[in-house]
Wavefront OBJ file of the C-alpha trace (Angstrom):
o trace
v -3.148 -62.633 -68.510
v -6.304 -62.390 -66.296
v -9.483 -63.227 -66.980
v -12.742 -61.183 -67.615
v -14.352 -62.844 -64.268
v -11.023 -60.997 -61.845
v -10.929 -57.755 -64.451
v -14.470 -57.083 -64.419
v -17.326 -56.919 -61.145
v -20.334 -59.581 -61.160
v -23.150 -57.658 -62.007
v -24.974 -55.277 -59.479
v -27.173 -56.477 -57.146
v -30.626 -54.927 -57.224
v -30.335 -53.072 -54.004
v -26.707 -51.577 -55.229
v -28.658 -50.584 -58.522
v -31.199 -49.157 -56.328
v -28.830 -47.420 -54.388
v -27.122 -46.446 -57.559
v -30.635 -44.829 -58.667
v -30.952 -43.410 -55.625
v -27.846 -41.413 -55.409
v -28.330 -40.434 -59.135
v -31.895 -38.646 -58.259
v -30.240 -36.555 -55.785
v -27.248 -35.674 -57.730
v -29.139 -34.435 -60.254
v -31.673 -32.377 -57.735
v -28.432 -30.826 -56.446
v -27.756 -30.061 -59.474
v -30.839 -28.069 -60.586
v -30.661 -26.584 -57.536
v -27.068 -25.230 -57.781
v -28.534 -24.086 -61.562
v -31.524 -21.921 -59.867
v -29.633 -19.958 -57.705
v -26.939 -19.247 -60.221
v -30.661 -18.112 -62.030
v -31.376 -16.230 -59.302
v -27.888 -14.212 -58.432
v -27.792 -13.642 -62.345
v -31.336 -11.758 -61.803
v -30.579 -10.062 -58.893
v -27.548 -8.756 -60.216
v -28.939 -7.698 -63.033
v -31.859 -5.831 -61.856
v -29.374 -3.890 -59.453
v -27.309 -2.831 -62.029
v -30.230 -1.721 -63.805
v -31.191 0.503 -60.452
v -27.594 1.769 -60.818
v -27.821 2.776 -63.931
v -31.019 4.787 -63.631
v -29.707 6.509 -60.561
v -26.366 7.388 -61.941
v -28.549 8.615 -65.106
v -30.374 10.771 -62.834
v -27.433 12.250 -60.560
v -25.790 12.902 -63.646
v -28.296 14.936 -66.167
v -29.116 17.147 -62.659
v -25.476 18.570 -62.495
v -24.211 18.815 -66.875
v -25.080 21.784 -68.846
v -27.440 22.163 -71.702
v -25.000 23.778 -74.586
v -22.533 20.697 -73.912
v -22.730 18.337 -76.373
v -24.158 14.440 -75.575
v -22.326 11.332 -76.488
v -23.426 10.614 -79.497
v -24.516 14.018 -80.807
v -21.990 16.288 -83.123
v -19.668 15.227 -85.215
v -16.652 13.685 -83.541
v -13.516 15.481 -82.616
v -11.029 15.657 -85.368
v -7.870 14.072 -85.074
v -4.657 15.762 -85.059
v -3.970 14.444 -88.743
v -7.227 15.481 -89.919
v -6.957 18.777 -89.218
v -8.154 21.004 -91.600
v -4.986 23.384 -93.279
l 1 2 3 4 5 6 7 8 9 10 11 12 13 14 15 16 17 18 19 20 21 22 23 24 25 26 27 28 29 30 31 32 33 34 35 36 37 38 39 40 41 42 43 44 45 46 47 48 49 50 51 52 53 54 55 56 57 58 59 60 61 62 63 64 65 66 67 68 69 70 71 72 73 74 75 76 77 78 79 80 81 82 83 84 85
């Protein structure tokens, strides 16, 4: 069996820990980074959507009639089971 000295590295130096540091800070910048503009596509997808919607709203309500019902107002259509005899 080996021993812990050829299974295991000597201990960092302090410029590889420094290095180590080092590449750590920017990982994690990168990171938050990459998070933000998720953030920001999320936002701006959003907020288009929105604009969508209130368009499609408004192209809509011009062309329906007024004695049709809305969603969500009446009762709701009866099924062919419920039917009344």
């Amino acid at each position: 069996m080996s021993s812990d000295q050829e299974q295991y590295p000597s201990a960092m130096t302090h410029e590889q820990a420094k290095a180590r540091g080092k590449r750590n800070k920017f990982l994690a910048l990168g990171i938050v980074v990459f998070m933000g503009l998720v953030f920001l596509v999320t936002v701006v997808r959003m907020r288009e959507g929105v604009v969508r919607n209130q368009d499609w709203q408004a192209e809509t309500a011009r062309g329906q009639q007024s004695d049709v019902a809305q969603s969500g107002e009446g009762a709701p259509p009866l099924r062919n089971d419920e039917a009344p005899n």
